[in-house]
Every structure is written in C-alpha cells, then in structure tokens.
VOPAGU-2260 file (C-alpha; in pm, 1 decimal, decimal comma):
REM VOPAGU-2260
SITE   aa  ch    i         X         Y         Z
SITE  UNK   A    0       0,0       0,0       0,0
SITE  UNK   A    1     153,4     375,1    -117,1
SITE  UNK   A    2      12,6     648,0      93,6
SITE  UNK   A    3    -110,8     897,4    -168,4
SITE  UNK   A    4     -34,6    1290,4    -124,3
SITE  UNK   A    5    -341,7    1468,9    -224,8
SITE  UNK   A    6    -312,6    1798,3    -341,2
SITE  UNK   A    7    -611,9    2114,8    -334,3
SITE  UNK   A    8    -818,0    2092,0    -652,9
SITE  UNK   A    9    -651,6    1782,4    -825,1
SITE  UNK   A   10    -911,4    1504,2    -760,2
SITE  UNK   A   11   -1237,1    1387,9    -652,5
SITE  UNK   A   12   -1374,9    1038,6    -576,0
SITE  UNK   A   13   -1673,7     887,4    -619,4
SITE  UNK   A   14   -1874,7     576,6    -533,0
SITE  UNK   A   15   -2140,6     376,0    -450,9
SITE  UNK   A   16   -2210,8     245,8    -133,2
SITE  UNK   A   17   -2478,9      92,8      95,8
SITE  UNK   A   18   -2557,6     122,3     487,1
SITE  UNK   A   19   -2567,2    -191,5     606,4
SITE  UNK   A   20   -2691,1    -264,5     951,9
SITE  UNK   A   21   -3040,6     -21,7     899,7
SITE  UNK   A   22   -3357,7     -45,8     737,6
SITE  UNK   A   23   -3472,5     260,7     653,1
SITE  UNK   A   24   -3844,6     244,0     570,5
SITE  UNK   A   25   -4098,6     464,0     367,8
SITE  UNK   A   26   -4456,4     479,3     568,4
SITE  UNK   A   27   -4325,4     152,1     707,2
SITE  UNK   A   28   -4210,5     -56,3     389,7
SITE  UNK   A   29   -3838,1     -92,3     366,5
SITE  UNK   A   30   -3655,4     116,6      87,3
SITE  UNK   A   31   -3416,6     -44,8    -132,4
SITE  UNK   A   32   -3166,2     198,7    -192,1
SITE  UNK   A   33   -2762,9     312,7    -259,4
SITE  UNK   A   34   -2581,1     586,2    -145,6
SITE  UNK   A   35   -2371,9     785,0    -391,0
SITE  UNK   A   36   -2085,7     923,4    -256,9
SITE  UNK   A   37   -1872,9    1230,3    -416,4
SITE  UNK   A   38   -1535,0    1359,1    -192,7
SITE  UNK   A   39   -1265,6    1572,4    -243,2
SITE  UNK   A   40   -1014,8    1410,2     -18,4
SITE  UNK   A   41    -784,3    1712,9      23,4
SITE  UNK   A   42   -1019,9    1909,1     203,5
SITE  UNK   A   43   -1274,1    1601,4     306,3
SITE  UNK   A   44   -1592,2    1762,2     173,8
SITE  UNK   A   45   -1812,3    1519,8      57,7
SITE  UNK   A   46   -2137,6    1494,5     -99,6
SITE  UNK   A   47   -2386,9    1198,5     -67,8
SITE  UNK   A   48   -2740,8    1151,3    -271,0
SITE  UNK   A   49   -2969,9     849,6    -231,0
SITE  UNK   A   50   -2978,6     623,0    -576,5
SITE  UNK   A   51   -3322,5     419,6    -582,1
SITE  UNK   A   52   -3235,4     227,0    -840,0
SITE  UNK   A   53   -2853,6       3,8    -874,6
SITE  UNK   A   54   -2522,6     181,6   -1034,2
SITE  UNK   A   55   -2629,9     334,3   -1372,9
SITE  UNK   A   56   -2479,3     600,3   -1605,3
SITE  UNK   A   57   -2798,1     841,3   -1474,9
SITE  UNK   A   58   -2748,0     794,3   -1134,2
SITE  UNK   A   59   -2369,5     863,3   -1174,9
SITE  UNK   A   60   -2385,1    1163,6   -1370,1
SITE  UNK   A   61   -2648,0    1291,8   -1140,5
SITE  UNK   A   62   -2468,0    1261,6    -848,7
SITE  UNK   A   63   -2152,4    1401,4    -993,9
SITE  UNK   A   64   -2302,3    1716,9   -1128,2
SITE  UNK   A   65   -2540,6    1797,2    -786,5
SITE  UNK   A   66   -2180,0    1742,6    -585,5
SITE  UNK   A   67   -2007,4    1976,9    -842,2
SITE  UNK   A   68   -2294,1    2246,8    -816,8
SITE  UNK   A   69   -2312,9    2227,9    -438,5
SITE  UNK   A   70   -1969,8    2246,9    -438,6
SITE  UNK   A   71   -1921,3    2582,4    -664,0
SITE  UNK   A   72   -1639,3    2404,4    -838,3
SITE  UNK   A   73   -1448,1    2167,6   -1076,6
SITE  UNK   A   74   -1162,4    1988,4    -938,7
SITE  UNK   A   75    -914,9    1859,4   -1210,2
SITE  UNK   A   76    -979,3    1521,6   -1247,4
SITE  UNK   A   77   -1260,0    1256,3   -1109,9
SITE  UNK   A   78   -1202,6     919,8   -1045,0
SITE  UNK   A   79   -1447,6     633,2   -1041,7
SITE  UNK   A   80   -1400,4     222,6    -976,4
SITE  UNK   A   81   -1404,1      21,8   -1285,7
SITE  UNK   A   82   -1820,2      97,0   -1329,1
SITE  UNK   A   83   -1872,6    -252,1   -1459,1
SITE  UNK   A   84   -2206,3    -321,9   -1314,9
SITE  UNK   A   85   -2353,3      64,7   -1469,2
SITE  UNK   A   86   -2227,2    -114,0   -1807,9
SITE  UNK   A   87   -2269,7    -530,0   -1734,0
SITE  UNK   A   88   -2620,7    -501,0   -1870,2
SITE  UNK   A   89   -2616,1    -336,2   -2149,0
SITE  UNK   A   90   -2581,0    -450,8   -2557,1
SITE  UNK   A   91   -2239,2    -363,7   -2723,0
SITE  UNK   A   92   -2448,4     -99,8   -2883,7
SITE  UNK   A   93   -2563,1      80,7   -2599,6
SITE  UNK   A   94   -2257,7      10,4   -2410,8
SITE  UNK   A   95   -2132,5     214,0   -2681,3
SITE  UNK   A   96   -2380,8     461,4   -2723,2
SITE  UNK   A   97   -2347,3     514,0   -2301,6
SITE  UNK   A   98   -1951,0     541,3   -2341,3
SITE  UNK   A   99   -1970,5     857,9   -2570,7
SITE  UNK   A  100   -2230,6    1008,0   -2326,6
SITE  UNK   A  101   -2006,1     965,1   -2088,8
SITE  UNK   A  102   -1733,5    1120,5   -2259,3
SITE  UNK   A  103   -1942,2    1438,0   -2368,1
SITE  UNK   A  104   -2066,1    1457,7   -2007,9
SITE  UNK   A  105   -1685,3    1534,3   -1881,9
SITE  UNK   A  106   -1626,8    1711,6   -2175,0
SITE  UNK   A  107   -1862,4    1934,3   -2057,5
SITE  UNK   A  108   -1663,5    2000,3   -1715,1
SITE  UNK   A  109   -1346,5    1989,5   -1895,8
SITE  UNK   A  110   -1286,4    1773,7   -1612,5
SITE  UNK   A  111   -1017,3    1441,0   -1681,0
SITE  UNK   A  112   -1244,1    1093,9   -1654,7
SITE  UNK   A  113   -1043,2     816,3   -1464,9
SITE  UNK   A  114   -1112,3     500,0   -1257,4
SITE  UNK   A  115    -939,2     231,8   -1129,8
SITE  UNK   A  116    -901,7    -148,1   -1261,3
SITE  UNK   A  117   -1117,9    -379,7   -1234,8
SITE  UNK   A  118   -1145,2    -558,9    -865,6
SITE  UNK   A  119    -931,4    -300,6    -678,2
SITE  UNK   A  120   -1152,3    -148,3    -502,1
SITE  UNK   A  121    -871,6     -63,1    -249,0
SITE  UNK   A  122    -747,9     158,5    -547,4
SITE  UNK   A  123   -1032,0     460,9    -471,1
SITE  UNK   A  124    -927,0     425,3     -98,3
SITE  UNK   A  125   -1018,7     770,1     -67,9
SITE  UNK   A  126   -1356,9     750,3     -47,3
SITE  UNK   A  127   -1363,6     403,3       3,4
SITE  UNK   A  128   -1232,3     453,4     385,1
SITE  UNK   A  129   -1428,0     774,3     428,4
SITE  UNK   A  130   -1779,2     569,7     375,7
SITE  UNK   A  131   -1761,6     463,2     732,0
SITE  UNK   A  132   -1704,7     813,9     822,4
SITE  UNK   A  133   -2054,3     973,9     709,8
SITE  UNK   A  134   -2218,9     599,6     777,2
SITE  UNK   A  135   -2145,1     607,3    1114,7
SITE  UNK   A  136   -2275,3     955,5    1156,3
SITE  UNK   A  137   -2591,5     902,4     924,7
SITE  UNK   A  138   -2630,5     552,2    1187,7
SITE  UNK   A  139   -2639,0     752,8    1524,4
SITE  UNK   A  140   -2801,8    1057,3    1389,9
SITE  UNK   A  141   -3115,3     786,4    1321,8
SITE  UNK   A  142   -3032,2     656,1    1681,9
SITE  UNK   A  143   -3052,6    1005,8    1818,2
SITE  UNK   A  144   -3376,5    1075,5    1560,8
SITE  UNK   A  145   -3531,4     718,4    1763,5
SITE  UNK   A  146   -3664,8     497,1    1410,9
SITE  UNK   A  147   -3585,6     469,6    1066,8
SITE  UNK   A  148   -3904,3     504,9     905,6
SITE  UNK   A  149   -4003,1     889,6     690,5
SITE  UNK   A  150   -4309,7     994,2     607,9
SITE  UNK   A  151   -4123,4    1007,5     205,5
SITE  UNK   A  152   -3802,9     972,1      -0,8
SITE  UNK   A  153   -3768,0    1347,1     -39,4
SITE  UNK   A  154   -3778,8    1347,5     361,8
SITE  UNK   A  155   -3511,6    1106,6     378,3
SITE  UNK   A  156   -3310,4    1299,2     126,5
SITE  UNK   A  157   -3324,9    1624,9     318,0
SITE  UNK   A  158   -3213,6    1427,5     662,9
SITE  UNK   A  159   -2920,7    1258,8     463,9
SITE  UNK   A  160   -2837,0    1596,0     340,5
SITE  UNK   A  161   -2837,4    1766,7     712,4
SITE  UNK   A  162   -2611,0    1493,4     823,6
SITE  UNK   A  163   -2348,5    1597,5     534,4
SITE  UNK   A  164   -2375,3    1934,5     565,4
SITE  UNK   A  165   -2261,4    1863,8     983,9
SITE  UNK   A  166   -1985,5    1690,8     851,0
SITE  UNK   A  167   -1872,5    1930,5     564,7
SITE  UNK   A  168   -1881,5    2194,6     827,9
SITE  UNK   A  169   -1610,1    2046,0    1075,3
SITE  UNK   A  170   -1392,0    2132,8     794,5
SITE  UNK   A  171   -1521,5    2448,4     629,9
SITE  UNK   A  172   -1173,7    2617,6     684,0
SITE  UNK   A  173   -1029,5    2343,0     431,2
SITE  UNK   A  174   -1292,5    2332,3     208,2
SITE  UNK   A  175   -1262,1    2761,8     155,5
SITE  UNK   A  176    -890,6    2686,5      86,5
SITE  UNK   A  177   -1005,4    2430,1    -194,7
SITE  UNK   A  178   -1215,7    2632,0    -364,2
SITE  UNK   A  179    -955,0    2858,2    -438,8
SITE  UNK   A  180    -794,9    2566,5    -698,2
SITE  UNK   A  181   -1111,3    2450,8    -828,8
SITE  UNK   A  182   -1217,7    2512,3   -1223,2
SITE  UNK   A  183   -1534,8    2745,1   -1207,2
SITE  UNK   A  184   -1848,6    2592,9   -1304,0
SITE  UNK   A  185   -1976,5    2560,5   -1696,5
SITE  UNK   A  186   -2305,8    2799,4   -1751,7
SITE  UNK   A  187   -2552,0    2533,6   -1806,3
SITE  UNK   A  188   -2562,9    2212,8   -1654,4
SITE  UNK   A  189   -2553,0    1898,8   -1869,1
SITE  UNK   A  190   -2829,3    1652,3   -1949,6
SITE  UNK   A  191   -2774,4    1362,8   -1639,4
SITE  UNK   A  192   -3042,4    1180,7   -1829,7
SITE  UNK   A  193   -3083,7     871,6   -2056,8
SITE  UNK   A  194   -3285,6     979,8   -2366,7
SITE  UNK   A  195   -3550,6     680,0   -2509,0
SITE  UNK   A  196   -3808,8     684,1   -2808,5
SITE  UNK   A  197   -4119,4     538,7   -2697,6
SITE  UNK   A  198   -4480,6     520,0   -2876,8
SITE  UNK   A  199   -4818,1     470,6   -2663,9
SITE  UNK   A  200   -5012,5     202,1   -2688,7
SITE  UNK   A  201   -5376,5     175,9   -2693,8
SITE  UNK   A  202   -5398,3      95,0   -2354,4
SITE  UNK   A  203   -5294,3     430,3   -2285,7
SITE  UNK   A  204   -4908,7     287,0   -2162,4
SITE  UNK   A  205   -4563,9     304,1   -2263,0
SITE  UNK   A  206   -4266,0      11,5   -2189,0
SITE  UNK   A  207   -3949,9     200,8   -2079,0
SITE  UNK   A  208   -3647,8     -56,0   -1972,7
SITE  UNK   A  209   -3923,9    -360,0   -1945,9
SITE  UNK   A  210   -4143,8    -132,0   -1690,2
SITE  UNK   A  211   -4483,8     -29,2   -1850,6
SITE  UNK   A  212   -4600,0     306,7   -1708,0
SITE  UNK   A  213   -4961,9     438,3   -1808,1
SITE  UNK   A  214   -4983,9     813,4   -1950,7
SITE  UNK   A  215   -5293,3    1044,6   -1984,3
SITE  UNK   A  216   -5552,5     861,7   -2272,4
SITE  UNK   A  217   -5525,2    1191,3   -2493,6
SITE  UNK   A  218   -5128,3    1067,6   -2586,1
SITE  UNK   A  219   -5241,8     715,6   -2735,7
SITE  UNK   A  220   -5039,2     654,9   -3080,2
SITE  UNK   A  221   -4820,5     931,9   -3019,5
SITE  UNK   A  222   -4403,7     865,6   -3074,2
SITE  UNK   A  223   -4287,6    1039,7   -2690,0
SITE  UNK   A  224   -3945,9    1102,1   -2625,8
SITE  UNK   A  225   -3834,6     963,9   -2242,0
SITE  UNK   A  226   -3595,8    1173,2   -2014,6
SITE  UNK   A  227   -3508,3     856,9   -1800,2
SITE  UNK   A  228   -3342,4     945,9   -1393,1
SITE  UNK   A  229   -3327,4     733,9   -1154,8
SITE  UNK   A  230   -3580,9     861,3    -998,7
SITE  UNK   A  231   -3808,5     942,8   -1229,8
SITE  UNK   A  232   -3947,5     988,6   -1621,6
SITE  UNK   A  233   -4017,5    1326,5   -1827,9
SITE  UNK   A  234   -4216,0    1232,1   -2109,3
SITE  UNK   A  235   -4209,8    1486,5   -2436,2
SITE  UNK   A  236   -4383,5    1529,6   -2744,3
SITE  UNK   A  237   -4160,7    1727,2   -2921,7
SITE  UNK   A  238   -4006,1    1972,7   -2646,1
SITE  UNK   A  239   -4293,0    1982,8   -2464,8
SITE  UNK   A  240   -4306,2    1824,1   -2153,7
SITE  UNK   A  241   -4644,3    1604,0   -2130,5
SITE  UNK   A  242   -4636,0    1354,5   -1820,2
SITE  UNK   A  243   -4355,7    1317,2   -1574,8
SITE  UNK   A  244   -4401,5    1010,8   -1310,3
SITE  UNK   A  245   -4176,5     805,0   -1036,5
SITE  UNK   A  246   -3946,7     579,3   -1182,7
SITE  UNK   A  247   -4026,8     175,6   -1069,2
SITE  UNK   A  248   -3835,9     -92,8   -1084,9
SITE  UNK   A  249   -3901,5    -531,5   -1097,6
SITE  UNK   A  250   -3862,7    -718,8    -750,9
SITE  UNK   A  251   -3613,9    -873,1    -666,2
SITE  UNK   A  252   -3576,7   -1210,6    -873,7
SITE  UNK   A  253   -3858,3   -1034,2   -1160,9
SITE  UNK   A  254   -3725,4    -873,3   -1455,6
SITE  UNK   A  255   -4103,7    -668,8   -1550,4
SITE  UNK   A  256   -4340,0    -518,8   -1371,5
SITE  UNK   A  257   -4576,2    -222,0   -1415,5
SITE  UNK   A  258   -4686,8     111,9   -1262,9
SITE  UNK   A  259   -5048,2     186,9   -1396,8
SITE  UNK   A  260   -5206,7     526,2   -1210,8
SITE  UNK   A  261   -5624,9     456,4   -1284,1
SITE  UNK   A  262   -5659,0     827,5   -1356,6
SITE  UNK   A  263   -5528,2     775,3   -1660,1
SITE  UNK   A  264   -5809,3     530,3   -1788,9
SITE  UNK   A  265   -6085,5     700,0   -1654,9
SITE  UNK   A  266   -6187,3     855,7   -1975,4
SITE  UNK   A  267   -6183,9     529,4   -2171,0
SITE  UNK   A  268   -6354,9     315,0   -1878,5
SITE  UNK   A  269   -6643,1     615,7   -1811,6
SITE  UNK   A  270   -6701,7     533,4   -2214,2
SITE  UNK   A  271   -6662,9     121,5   -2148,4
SITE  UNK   A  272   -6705,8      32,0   -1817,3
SITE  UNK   A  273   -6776,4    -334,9   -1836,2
SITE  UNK   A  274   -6421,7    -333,3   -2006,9
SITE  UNK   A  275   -6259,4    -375,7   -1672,5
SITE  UNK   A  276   -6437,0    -660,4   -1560,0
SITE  UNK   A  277   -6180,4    -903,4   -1805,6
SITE  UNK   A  278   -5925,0    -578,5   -1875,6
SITE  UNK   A  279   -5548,9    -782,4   -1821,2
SITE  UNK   A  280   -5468,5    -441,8   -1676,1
SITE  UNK   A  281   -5744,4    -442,1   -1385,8
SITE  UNK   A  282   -5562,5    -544,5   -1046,2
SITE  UNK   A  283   -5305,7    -249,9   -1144,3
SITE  UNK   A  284   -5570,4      14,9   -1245,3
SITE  UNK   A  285   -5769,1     -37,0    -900,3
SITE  UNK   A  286   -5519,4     165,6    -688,6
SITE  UNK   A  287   -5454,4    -120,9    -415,3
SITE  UNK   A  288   -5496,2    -437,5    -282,2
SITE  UNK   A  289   -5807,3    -269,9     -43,4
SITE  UNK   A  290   -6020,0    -201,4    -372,1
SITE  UNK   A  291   -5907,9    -524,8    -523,6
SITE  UNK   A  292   -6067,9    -708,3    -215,0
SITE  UNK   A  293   -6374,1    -447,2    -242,0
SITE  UNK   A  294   -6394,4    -544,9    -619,3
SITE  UNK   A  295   -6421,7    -895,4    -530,8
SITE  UNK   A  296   -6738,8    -840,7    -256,2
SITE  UNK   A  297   -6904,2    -627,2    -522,7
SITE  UNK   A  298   -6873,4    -885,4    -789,7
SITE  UNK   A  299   -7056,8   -1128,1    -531,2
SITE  UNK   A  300   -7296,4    -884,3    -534,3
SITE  UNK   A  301   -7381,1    -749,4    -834,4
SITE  UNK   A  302   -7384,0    -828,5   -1196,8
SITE  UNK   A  303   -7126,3    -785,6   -1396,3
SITE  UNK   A  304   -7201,8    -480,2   -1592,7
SITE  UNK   A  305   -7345,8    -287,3   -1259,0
SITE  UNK   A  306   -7033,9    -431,2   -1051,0
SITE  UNK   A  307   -6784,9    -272,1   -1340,6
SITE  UNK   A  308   -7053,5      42,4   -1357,3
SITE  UNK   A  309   -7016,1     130,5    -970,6
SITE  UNK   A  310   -6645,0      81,2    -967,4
SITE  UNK   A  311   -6580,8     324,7   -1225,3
SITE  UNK   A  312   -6813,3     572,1   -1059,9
SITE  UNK   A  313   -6614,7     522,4    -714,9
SITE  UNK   A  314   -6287,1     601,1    -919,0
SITE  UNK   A  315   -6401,6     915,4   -1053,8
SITE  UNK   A  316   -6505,9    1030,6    -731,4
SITE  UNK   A  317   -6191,4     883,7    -561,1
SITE  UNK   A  318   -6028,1    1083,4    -853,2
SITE  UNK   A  319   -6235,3    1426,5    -852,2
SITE  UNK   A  320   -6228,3    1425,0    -452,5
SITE  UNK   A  321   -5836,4    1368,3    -426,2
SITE  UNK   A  322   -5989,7    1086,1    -187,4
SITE  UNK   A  323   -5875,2     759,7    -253,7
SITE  UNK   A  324   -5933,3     572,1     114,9
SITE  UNK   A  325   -6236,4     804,4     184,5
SITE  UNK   A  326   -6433,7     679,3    -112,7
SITE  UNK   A  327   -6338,0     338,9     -47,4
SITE  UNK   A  328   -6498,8     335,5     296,7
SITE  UNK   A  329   -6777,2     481,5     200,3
SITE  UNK   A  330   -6832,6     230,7     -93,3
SITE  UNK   A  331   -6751,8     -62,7     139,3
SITE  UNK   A  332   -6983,0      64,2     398,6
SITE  UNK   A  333   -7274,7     109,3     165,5
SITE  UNK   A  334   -7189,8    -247,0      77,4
SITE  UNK   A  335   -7254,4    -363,8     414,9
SITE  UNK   A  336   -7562,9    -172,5     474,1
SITE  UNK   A  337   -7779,2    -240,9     138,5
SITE  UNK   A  338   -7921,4    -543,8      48,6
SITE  UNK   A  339   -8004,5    -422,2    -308,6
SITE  UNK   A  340   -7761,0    -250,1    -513,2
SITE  UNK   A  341   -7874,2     -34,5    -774,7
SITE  UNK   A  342   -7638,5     266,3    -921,1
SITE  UNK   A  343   -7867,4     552,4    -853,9
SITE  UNK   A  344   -7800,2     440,4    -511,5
SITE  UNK   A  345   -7419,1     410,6    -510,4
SITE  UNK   A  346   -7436,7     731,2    -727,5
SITE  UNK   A  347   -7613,8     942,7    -418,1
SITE  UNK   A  348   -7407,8     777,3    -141,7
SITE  UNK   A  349   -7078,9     877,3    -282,6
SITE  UNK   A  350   -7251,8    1204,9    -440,8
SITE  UNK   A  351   -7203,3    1146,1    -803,3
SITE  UNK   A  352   -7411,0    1386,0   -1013,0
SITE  UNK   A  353   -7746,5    1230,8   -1125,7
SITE  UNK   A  354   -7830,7    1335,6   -1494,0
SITE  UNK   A  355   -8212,3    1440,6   -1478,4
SITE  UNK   A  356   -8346,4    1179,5   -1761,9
SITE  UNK   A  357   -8616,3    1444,8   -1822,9
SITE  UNK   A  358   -8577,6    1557,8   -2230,3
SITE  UNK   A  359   -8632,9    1917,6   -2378,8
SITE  UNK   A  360   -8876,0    1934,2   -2661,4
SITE  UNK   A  361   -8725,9    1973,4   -2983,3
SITE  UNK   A  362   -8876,4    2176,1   -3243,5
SITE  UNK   A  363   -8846,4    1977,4   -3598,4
SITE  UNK   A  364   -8871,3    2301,8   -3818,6
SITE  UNK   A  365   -8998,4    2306,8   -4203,7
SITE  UNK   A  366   -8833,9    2175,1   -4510,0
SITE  UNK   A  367   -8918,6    2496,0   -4638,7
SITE  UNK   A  368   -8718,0    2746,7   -4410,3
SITE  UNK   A  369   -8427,4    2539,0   -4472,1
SITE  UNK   A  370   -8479,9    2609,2   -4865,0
SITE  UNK   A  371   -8527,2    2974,8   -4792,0
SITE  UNK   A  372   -8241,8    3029,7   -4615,1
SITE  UNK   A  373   -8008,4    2853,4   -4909,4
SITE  UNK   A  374   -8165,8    3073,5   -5150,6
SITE  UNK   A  375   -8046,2    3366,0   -4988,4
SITE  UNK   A  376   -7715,0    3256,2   -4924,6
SITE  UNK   A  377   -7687,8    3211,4   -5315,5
SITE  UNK   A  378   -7810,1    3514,7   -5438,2
C-alpha cells in the first residue's frame, strides 16, 4: 500500500455504497436503496445523494453534477471504480452509445475521466475509507432521531443531506482553501439523463427498460421522447413536456413489472365500463390491494355490468375528490348496509351527479325554411 499525497483541486472520488446494519423504511415498507458518494479528499468535503435504483450512467452523472454544483467548483480530475455493473447489462451498442455520453458529459466540465481497474476497489481508498465516516454519523443521527421510518423519499433525502452538511462543516476552513484551486463551473448544466423513443399504446401505456407506465388517454399513438433518472421519467412530445411520473423498478428475482395510475383510464372506462371486468390491466388500475378485495365483494354482489358500472363511478369520485381511502370506505360501507344494489343508489351515497333523464322538446322546423335560407345565401 503507497500512501497517496493529495493535493487542493486535483481530484475527486466517487462511489457507490450501501448502509448496512439499517432499514430505513418509507410509511413503514423498507426502501431499497444506494448511497452515492462524491469527496474531495484534500479538504474532506463530501457529498452523498440516495440512488433508488442500482449503479447506472444516470445515477452517476447525477450525483456528480449535484456534488459539483453544491460544491461551486471543478476539481481537475474525477475518479471512479471500474463501473462494470452501470455497463454489465447493457448490448455492445448501448454500451457504446453510453460510453460517448459519458465522454461528452466530462467534456462538458473539462474535467479528466479516470477509474481504477477492475477488482481493486482498495485503489479509490479515498472515499472508500471515508464511507464509514458519514455511515457512522448518518447511523447515530437515526439513533438520536429514535426509528428509521419517513413519512417520504424526499424526507429522507433532506435528513441525509443535514447529516453531510454537519460533517462538511467540521472542515469548512479546508474546504474555503479548496475552492480557491477549483475550475469554475460551466453555464448550463448537462443533461444527467438517458434519452428513449417510446410510442403509446392503446392501452394508454408506454414500456421504458421492461417497466410499462400508463400516460394520460389523450397521448395514445403518439411517438414520446423519455428523459429517463433514476428517480423518475419526463415524457415529451416534441419539447414539450407532457407527463412526468416516479421511476419503478421489478422485484427482486422479476425482470417486468408495471406502474399503472387509474386516472389515466378514466376517460376510456367512463365510455366502457364493463371493459374492466376481463381488462389484463385491472388489479393495477384499481389503486390497491383494499379495492381489489372491495372489487371482489361487489362482484358477489352485483352483476357484472353494474359491478364494473359502480367501480368506475367510485374512481371518478376517488379521482375528482383527491380521496382515494375516503371513497373506499364509504363504498364498502354502503356495501354492508344495502341489500339491493342499484347505481342511482351508489351514485347518491358517494354524491355522483345524477343526470335528470327528463328531455327538452325539440322543435323539428320546415323543409321549407331550410330552402329559404339557401336561396339567400346564393343570391
């Protein structure tokens, strides 16, 4: 082992990394996550961002550019490990295709690209070692805080961010040396995205990396282009955004899966609602496994068109109310307390509109005035 001797400005390190030893949870359901890691190891400032997803080329390139903007700076060169598993997947094409991104990306930062061989990990010992650092502090900081478990990602972000900022300020006095020998920052950020063609089907969804996502009903047959984080999607049709949504991802051991909202079928089901009594889609349009198991009481019963009819009328009031559990309830309780279902019913328990059946008269006018009025338009 060769003791390096790191000088201000010359090099960064960054990494991946998981903390091991804690569950953090999400309302109570465990989040699979990574840590990425960004440190200057002159002055010890680090940056850290949670990664949903594994190592990929978006959430490298997004954690490298939110360090380097928090930072106000551009050190001379950033160094990586071998990145094998952001690349393993991929075809030689796209591995290709991913490369030059790459490139362009430090291009961008006129910033030199480097990273160490393959399996020698010990080679980017210098954030390697300081992982435990910030791990230990994020550790007794949730200790101190008494659970694990956020109300929401973006909460967990901002308390992973608090604990780095603690650290970075134990050595502020370095860090306001370091600055001094970093490159100043490009005017525009780069793209930190992957870029994907997709068309929508006419199930109102789209398949981006094996996931298929449902988008509002008016984009059906249209060619979108996909702004792909690992967070989350941008969908555009042309440069105009038109849907953005969380990014999902296969369980464990599953290579597909599927993230349908029901809002987005609404329209088509309000048009055919006894569609979604043998729709492929339906246990992923009802929003979760509470209305699946309401479903299946209404289906005992009603029949099969009225069951599909009051479902879709629950939705849209679920939908129009921003009420998704309230609605439920109150359709489950009405459930319990009629022995005859009829929609009218459902419709004034969960105040839907009733459309008054009650037609204007319609005066059928003359052949005659019809003729008139062309032979003045003539003349």
């Amino acid at each position: 082992m060769f003791i390096q001797d790191h000088q201000p400005g010359a090099r960064a390190f960054v990494d991946f990394t998981e903390l091991k030893g804690v569950e953090v949870t999400i309302n109570g359901q465990p989040l699979q996550h990574r840590l990425f890691h960004f440190r200057l190891p002159w002055s010890h400032w680090s940056w850290m961002s949670v990664v949903l997803g594994g190592e990929s080329y978006s959430a490298l390139v997004e954690g490298v550019q939110n360090a380097l903007h928090q930072l106000g700076g551009v050190p001379a060169e950033i160094r990586t490990d071998s990145l094998s598993a952001a690349w393993r997947s991929l075809t030689e094409s796209a591995r290709a295709q991913q490369t030059a991104r790459y490139a362009a990306f430090f291009e961008h930062y006129s910033v030199l690209a480097s990273h160490n061989n393959l399996g020698k990990g010990h080679e980017n010992g210098a954030v390697e070692s300081a992982h435990g650092h910030l791990k230990r502090r994020i550790s007794q900081a949730l200790l101190l805080r008494g659970n694990a478990d956020f109300t929401s990602v973006d909460e967990y972000r901002s308390f992973i961010t608090t604990q780095v900022l603690r650290h970075n300020q134990r050595h502020a006095q370095a860090v306001l040396q370091e600055r001094q020998y970093l490159k100043a920052l490009p005017m525009k950020r780069c793209a930190d995205y992957e870029e994907l063609l997709v068309r929508v089907s006419a199930s109102s969804t789209a398949t981006v990396k094996l996931v298929v996502y449902s988008v509002p009903s008016r984009l059906i047959g249209l060619m979108l282009k996909v702004h792909l984080w690992d967070d989350r999607l941008s969908f555009y049709n042309g440069s105009t955004e038109v849907h953005q949504c969380a990014r999902v991802r296969p369980e464990k051991g599953k290579r597909r899966t599927r993230s349908i909202d029901f809002r987005h079928m609404l329209d088509s089901l309000g048009r055919k609602p006894n569609a979604l009594y043998h729709a492929s889609l339906r246990e992923d349009i009802l929003p979760d496994t509470r209305w699946s198991e309401l479903w299946r009481v209404l289906c005992t019963r009603a029949a099969p068109g009225l069951a599909c009819r009051i479902i879709v009328q629950a939705l849209k009031m679920a939908a129009e109310h921003d009420d998704i559990d309230g609605t439920r309830k109150k359709l489950a309780q009405l459930l319990k307390s009629t022995n005859e279902l009829t929609l009218n019913e459902v419709q004034r328990q969960l105040g839907v509109p009733i459309q008054s059946t009650v037609s204007q008269p319609v005066t059928q006018h003359k052949l005659s005035d019809y003729e008139k009025i062309v032979e003045e338009t003539t003349r």
